[in-house]
N, C-alpha and C positions, 0 to 999 in steps of 0.2 A: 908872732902872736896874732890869731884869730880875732876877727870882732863876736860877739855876740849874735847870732842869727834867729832872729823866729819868726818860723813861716807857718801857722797856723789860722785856721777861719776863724772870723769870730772875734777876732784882736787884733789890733792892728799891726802889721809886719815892721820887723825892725830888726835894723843895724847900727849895732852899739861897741859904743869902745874904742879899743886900741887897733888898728888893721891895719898891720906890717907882717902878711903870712909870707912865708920863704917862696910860697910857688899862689901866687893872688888866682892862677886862674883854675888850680885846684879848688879854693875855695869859691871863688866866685859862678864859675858857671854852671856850677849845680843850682845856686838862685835863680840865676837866668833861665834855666833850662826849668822851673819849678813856675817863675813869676809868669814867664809864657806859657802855661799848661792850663793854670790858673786863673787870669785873664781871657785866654780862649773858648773856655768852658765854665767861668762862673764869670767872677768880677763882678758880685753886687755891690758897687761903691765903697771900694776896698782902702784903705790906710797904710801910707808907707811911712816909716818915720825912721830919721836917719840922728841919732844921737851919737855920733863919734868925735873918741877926743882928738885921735891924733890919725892918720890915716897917710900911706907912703905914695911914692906915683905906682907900680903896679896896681894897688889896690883903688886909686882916683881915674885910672881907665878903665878897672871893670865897672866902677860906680858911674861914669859916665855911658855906660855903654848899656848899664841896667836901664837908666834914666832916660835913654835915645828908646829903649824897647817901651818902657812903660810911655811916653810920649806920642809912640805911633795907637795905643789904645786910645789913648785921651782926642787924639785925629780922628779916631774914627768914631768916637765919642760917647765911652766908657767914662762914666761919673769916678776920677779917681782924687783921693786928695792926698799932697804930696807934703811933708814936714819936715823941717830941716832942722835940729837943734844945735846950737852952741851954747857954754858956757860964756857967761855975760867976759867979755875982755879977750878971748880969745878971737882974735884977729884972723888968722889963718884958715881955722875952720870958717867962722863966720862967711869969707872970703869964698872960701872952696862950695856953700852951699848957694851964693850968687852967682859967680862965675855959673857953673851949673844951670840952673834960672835960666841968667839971661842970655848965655850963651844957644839953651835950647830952645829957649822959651816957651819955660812950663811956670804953672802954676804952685811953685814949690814956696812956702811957706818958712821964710828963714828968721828963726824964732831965737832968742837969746833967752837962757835962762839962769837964772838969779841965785844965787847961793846963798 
């Protein structure tokens, strides 16, 4: 199962859902390969927001590896703002959008949301 992808100007980008695809980096490095194109030639203080419920390890090494690329903008100091969502009780995510954080230490924004 795919997560939810949109990469469109003008709204903020987002990865939603469920993301346990059979081959992650099928799916994945097409964003990668889009978020860097994007960031090099626009990036006016762009919006990532990452709303997933459930998420396997394939797919939490390309997310990390998205987050290491969009980090090196933020270094070079690209105004980005980074949003994390979990539903309120869920641990795991919660977990996986700190880790993240502080392990890269970005400004990623881990928001619990309320049902």
């Amino acid at each position: 199962m795919t997560p939810e992808i949109h990469l469109e100007e003008g709204r903020p980008f987002l990865i939603a859902g469920r993301s346990i695809p059979e081959s992650a980096v099928d799916v994945f490095l097409p964003v990668i390969s889009w978020v860097r194109e994007y960031l090099d030639h626009n990036g006016k203080n762009p919006v990532f927001e990452f709303r997933l419920e459930y998420v396997n390890s394939g797919s939490s090494k390309y997310l990390l590896e998205l987050l290491r690329i969009i980090k090196k903008y933020i270094e070079e100091g690209k105004s980005i703002i980074l949003r994390w969502y979990y539903e309120e009780g869920d641990e795991s995510i919660m977990e996986l959008g700190e880790h993240f954080r502080d392990s890269l230490h970005i400004p990623l924004e881990v928001i619990p949301v309320y049902e």
